[in-house]
C-alpha positions as YAML, in Angstrom:
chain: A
units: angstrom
residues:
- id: 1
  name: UNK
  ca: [-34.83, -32.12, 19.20]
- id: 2
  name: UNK
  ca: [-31.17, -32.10, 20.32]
- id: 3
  name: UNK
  ca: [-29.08, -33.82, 17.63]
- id: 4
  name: UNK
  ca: [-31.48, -34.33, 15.33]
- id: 5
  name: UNK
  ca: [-30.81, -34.16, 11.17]
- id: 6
  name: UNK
  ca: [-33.55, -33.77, 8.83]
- id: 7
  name: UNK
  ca: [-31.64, -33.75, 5.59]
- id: 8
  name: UNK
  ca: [-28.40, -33.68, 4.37]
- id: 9
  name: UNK
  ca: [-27.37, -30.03, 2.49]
- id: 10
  name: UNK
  ca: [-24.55, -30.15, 0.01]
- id: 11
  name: UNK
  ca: [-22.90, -26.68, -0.93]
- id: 12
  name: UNK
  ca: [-21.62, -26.60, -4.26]
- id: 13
  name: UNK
  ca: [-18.11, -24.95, -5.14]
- id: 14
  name: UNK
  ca: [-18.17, -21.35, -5.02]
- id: 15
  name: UNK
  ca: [-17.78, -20.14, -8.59]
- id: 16
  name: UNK
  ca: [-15.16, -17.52, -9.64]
- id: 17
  name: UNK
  ca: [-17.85, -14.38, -9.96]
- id: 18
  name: UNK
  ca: [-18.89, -15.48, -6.49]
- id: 19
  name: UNK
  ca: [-15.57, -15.28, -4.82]
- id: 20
  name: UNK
  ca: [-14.96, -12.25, -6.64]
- id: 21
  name: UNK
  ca: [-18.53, -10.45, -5.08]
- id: 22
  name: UNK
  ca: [-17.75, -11.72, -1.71]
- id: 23
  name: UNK
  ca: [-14.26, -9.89, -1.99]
- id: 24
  name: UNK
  ca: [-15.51, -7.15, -3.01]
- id: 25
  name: UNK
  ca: [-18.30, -7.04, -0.13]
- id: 26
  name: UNK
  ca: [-15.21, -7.26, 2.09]
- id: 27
  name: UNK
  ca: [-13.21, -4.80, 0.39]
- id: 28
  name: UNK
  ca: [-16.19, -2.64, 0.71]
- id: 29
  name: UNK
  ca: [-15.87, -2.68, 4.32]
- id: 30
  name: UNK
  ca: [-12.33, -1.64, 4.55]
- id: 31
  name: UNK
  ca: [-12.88, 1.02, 1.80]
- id: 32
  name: UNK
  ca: [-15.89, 2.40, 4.11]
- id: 33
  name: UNK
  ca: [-13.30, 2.45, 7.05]
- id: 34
  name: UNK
  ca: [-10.55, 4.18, 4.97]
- id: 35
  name: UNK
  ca: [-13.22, 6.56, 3.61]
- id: 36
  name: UNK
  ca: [-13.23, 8.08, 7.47]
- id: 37
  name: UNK
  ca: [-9.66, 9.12, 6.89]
- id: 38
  name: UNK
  ca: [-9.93, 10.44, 3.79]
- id: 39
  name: UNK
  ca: [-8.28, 7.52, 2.26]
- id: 40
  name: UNK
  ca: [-9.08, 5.48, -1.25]
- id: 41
  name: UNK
  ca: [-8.22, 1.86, -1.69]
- id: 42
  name: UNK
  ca: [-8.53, 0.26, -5.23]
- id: 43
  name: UNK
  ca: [-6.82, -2.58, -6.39]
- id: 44
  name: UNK
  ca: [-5.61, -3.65, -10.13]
- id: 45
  name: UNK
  ca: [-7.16, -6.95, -11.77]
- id: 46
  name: UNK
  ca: [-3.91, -9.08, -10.93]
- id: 47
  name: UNK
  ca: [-3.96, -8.14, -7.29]
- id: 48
  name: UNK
  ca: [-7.83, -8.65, -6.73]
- id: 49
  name: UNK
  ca: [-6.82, -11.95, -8.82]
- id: 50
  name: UNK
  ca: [-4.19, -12.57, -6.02]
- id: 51
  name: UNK
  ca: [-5.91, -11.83, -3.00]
- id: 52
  name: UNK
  ca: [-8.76, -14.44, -4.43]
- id: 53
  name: UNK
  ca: [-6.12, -17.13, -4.90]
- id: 54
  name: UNK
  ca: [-5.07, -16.78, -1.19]
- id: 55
  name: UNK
  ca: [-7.82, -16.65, 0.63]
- id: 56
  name: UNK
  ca: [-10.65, -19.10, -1.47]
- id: 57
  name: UNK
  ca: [-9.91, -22.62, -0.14]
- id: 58
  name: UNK
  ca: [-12.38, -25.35, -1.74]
- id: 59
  name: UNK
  ca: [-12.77, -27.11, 1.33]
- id: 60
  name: UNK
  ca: [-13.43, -23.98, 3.69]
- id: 61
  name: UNK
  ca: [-14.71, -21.76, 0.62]
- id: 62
  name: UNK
  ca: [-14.65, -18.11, 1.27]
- id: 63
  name: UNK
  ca: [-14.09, -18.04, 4.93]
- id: 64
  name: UNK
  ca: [-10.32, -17.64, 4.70]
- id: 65
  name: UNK
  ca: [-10.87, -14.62, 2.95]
- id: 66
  name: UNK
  ca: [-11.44, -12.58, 5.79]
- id: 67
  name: UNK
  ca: [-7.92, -13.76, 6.91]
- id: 68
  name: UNK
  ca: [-5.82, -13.02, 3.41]
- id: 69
  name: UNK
  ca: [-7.76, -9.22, 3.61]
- id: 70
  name: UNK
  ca: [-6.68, -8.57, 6.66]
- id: 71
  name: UNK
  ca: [-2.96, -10.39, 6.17]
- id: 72
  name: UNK
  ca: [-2.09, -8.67, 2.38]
- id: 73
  name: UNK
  ca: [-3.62, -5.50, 2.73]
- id: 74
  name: UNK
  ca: [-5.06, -4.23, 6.24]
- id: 75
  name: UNK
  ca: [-1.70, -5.20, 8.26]
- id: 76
  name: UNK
  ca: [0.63, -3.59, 5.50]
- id: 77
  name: UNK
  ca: [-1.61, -0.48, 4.86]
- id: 78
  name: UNK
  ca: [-2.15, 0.02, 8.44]
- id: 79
  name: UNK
  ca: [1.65, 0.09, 8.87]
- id: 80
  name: UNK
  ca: [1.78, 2.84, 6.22]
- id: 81
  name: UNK
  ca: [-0.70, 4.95, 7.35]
- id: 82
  name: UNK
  ca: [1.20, 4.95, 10.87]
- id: 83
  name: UNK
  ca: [4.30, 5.34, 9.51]
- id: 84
  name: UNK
  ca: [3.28, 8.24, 8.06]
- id: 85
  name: UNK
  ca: [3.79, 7.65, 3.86]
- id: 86
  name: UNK
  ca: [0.08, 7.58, 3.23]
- id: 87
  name: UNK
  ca: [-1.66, 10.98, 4.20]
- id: 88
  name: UNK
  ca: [-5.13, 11.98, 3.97]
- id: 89
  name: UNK
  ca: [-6.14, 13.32, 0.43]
...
């Protein structure tokens, strides 16, 4: 059984809507974690338009995503939070 194909699957290009759910799924994650602290994160149309752009890659598909979240907004809003300009409320 090692090694052993049965049938060749072919993934079709993610569509637009799908990109944008899968964001959102991840987004939904970091929202849940900022909820904890009494924080909000929503994002305009251009910037979820953005953040789509940077991390959809046709070959990988939505894996870099992950990446771009955690690049564009975690890092940046994580450095806020320490630094002390975003507060609870």
């Amino acid at each position: 059984f090692i090694n052993r194909v049965d049938e060749v699957v072919i993934f079709e290009p993610l569509a637009r809507d799908q990109i944008a759910g899968i964001t959102e799924i991840q987004l939904g994650r970091l929202r849940s974690r900022l909820t904890e602290r009494e924080l909000k994160l929503e994002l305009s149309p251009e910037a979820m338009d953005k953040l789509i752009a940077v991390g959809y890659d046709p070959v990988y598909g939505a894996r870099p995503l992950k990446r771009a979240i955690q690049r564009w907004i975690e890092n940046p809003l994580a450095q806020l939070i320490l630094s002390g300009r975003f507060m609870p409320g």
